[in-house]
C-alpha positions in Angstrom: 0.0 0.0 0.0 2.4 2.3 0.7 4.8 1.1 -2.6 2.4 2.0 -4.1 1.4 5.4 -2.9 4.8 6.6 -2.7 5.4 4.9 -6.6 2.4 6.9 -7.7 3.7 10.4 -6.3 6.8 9.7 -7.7 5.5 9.0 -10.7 3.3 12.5 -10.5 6.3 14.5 -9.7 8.5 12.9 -12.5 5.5 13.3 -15.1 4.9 16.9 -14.2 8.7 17.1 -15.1 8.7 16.2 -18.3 7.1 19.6 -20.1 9.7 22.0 -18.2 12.5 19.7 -19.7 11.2 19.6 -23.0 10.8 23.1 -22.9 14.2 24.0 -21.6 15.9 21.6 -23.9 13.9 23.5 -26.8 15.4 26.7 -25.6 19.0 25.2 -25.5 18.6 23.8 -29.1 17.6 27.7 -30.2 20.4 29.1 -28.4 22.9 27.0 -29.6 21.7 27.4 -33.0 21.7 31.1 -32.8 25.6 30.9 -31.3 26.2 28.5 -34.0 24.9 31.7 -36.4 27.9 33.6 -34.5 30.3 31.2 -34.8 30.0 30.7 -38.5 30.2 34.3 -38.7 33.3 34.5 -36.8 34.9 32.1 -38.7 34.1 33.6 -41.9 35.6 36.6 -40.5 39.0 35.4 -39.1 39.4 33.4 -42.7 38.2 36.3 -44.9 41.0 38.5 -42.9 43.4 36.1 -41.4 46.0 36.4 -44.1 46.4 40.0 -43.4 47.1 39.8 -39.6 49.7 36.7 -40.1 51.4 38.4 -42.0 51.5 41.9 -39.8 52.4 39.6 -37.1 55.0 38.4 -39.6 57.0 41.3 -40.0 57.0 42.0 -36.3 58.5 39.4 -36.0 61.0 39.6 -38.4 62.4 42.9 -37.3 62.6 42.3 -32.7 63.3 46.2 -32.6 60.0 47.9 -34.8 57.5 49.3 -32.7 54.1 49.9 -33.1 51.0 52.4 -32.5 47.5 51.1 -32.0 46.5 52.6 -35.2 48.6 50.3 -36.8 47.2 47.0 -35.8 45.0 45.3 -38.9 41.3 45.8 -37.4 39.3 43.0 -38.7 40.7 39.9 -37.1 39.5 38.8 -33.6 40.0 39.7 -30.3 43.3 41.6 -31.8 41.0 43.3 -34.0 39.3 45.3 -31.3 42.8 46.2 -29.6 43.0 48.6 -32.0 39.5 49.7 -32.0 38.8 50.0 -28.3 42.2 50.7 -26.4 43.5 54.2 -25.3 47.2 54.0 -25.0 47.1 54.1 -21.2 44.4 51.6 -20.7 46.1 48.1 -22.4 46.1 46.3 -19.2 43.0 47.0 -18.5 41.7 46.1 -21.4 43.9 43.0 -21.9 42.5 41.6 -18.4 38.2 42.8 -19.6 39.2 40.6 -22.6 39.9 37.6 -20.9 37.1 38.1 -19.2 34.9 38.5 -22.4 36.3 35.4 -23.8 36.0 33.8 -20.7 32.4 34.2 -20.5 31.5 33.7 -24.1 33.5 30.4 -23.6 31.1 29.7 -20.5 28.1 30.0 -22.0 29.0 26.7 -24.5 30.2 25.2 -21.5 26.4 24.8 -20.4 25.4 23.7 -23.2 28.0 20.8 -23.1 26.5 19.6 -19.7 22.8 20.4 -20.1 21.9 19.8 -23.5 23.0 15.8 -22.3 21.6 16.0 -19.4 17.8 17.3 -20.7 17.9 15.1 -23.2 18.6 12.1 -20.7 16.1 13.3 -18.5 13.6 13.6 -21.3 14.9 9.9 -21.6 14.0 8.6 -18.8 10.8 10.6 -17.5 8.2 9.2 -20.2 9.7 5.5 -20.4 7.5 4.9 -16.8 4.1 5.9 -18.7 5.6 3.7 -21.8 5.9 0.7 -19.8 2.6 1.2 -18.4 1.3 1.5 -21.2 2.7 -1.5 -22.8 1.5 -3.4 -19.9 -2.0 -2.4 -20.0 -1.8 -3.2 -23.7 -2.5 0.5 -25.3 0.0 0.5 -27.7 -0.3 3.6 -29.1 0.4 5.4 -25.8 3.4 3.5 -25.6 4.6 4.0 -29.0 3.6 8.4 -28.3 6.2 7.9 -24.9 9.0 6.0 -26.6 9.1 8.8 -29.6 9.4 11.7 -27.1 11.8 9.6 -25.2 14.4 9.1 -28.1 14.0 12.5 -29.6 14.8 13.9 -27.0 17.6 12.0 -26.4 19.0 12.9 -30.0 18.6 16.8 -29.5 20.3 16.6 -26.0 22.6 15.0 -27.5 22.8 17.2 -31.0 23.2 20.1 -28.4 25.7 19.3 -26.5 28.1 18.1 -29.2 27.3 21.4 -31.5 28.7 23.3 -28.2 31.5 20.7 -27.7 32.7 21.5 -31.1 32.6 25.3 -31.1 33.4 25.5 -27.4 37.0 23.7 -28.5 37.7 25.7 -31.6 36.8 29.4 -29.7 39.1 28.5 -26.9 42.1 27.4 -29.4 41.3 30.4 -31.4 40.6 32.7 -27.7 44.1 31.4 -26.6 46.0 31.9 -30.0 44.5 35.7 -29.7 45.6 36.1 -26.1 48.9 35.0 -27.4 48.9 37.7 -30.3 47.1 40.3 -28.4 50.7 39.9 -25.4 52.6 39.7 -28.2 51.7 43.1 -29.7 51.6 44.8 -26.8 54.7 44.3 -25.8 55.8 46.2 -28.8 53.6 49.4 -28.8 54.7 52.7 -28.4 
């Protein structure tokens, strides 16, 4: 008697979970798709003008002595980019250590996507295979079959989510540390 009462609450509370996972595993799948739009556009951007900055950074290296202004940093590749368009000579610290920052928290917001996305899409697993089984035991097969769809599609967009953020999370932070690496090495030579 009791089993059972505390197996049907459960089974209330887990139910009633279901629509605010599906929900928030919706909104994941739009924001990642909409950062996805922003990472395409970035990398567009740091191939269309990529050539250019290599090959400033090039001949600062070639020649240990040159030194720079801020005016003459190429302003259309990255984080470097906006070195030159944001930074008062005084201020590169400063600015340098609000960067990190930036990068950090753009990197942080993938980062949930990499544990959540999984984790709605298991627990939009898990939550309608009770009613499925139910279902297949009291022979209504078309309520089982309704359960088991939303159980696997939600596993695949879970899934789809946090691998999309996987991806760009890894190629930001190779191309956020390669920028931290121009950014100190530029600085170092300004005027």
């Amino acid at each position: 008697m009791i089993h059972e009462i505390l197996s049907n609450a459960l089974l209330v509370v887990s139910n009633t979970l279901l629509i605010p996972d599906m929900v928030l595993l919706l909104a994941f799948t739009a924001l990642t798709i909409a950062y996805f739009g922003g990472f395409v556009a970035e990398a567009v951007n740091r191939r269309r003008h990529g050539a250019a900055f290599r090959a400033f950074l090039a001949a600062l290296k070639r020649d240990p002595s040159r030194r720079i202004k801020i005016t003459d940093i190429p302003r259309h590749h990255g984080w470097p980019a906006r070195l030159a368009l944001e930074v008062a000579p005084g201020n590169v610290e400063k600015w340098v250590d609000d960067i990190q920052l930036a990068m950090q928290a753009n990197l942080s917001q993938l980062h949930f996507g990499i544990r959540l996305g999984p984790i709605l899409g298991l627990a939009g697993t898990l939550i309608p295979l009770g009613p499925a089984l139910a279902a297949l035991a009291g022979g209504n097969t078309p309520e089982f079959a309704r359960n088991l769809v939303v159980s696997f599609t939600t596993t695949v967009v879970g899934l789809f989510v946090g691998s999309l953020c996987y991806v760009m999370h890894t190629v930001r932070q190779r191309w956020y540390t390669q920028d931290l690496n121009d950014i100190e090495f530029i600085t170092k030579r300004l005027e």
